[in-house]
Every structure is written in C-alpha cells, then in structure tokens.
C-alpha positions as CSV (number, residue, x, y, z in Angstrom):
1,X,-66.7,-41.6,46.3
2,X,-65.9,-38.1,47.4
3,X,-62.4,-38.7,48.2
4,X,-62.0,-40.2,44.5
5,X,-63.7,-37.0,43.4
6,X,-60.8,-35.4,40.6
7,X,-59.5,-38.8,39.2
8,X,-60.0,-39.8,35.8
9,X,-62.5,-42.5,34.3
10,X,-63.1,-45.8,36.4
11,X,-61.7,-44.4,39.6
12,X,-63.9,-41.4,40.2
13,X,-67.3,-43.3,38.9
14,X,-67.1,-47.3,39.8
15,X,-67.3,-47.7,43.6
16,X,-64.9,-50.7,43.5
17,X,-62.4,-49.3,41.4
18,X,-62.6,-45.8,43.3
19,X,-62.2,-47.5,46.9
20,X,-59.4,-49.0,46.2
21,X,-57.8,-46.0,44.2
22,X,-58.4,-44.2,47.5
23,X,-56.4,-46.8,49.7
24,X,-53.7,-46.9,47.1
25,X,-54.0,-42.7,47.4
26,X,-53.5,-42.8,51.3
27,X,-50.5,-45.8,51.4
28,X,-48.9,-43.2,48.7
29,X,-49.0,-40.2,51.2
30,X,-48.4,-41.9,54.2
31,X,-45.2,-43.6,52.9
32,X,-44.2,-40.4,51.2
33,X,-44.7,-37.9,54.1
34,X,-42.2,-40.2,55.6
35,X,-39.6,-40.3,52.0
36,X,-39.7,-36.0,52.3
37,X,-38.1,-35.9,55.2
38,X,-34.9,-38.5,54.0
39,X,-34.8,-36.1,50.7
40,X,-34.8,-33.1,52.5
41,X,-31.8,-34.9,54.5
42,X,-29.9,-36.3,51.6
43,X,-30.1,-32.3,49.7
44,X,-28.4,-30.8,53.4
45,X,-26.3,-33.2,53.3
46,X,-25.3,-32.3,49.8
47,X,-25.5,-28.9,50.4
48,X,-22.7,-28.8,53.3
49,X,-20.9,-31.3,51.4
50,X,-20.0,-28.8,48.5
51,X,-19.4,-25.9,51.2
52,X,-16.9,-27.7,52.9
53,X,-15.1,-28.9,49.9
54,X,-15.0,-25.9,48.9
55,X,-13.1,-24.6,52.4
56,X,-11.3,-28.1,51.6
57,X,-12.4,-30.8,53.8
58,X,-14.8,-33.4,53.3
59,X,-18.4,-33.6,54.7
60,X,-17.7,-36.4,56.8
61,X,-14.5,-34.6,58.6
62,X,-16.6,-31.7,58.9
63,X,-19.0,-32.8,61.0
64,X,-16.8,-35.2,62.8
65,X,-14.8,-31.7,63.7
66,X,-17.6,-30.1,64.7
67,X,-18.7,-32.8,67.3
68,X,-15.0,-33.0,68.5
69,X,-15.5,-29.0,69.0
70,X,-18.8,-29.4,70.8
71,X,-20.1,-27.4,68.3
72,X,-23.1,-29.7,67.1
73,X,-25.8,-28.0,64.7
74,X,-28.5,-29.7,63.1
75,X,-28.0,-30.1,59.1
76,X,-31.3,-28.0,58.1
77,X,-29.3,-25.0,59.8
78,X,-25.6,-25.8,58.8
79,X,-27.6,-26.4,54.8
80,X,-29.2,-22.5,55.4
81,X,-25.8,-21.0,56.7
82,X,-23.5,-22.9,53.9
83,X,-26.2,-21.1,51.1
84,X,-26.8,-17.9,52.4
85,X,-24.2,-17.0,54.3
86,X,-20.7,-18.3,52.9
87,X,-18.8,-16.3,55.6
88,X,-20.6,-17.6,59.1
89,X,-20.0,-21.1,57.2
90,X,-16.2,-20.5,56.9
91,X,-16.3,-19.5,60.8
92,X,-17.4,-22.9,61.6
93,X,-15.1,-24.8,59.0
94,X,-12.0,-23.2,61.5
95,X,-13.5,-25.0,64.8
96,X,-14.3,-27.8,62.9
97,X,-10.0,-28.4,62.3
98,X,-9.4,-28.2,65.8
99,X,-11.9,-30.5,66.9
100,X,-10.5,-32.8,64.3
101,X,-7.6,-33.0,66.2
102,X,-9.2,-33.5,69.4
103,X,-11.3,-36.3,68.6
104,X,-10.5,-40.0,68.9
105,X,-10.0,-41.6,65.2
106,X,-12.5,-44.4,64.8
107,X,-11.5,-48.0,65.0
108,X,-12.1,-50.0,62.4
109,X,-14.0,-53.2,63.3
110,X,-12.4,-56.6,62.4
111,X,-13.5,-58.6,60.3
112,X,-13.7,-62.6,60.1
113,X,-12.2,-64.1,56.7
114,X,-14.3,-67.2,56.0
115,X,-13.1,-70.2,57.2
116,X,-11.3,-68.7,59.8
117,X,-10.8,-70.9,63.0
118,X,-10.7,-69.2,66.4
C-alpha cells in the first residue's frame, strides 16, 4: 500500500486494486527505462541528420565516411558537436568525403523471386 501511496481512488485504498496498480507501475518503468535510451537514439540521429544535410550529405554517408576515415564517434557526442558547435562539426564532415571514397560500397543481397528454381 505504500508504494500505491499518490494514486487516485481504488488504487491507493483497495489492496487488490492497489497491488496490481503497483505491478502495472513497475512493468511501465522497466520497459520504459529501456524505450529512453532508443528516443534519445532516434533525436541524435536526427540531430546529425540535419547537420550534415546542411554541409550536404546525408546521415547515412556521413557516418559511413567517418568509419572509412577511422574516425568513429559515438552519436551522443557527434548530436553535442552538430548543436553547439557548428564549426568542429564541419571539420568532421571534410574526413567524412574522403573516407567515402575509401570505403568499399555495400553489396546488395539477392533476392529469390518466388517460384524461382535453382
């Protein structure tokens, strides 16, 4: 009953209803504690995604670039550099070309049209 203590009719007073209130509560954080860390993802990658467009290359080349260069930073720091510092972000977008041109293009995979026989 203490941990339903703060919720609203039923759930703070009737021992049934606050139990499972609580469960529910602790399924909600657990799953969401997990869910933060993909949103906090999905707003760097956004973040360097408008930074390099706007030095005129997509995300996706970007980082390619930057692995070809051996330059690899984590996202959190390349999201920090591409907001507060526009200039340090353009001095990676220049390594970033020539690793483009160093690294291998991707192959595609095949695929199998239905009814195919091999």
């Amino acid at each position: 009953m203490e941990a339903a203590q703060g919720y609203r009719g039923a759930r703070s007073r009737r021992y049934r209803v606050a139990k499972e209130q609580v469960m529910h509560s602790m399924a909600y954080a657990y799953r969401d504690r997990r869910d933060r860390k993909a949103q906090f993802r999905r707003l760097w990658i956004t973040r360097i995604g408008a930074a390099t467009r706007r030095e005129g290359m997509s995300y996706s080349s970007f980082v390619r670039g930057l692995r070809g260069a051996g330059r690899d930073r984590d996202r959190k720091v390349l999201a920090d550099l591409a907001g507060t510092d526009p200039f340090a972000f353009a001095s990676l977008v220049l390594p970033a070309r020539g690793g483009l041109e160093d690294a291998p293009r991707p192959k595609r995979a095949r695929t199998r049209r239905a009814g195919a026989s091999t």
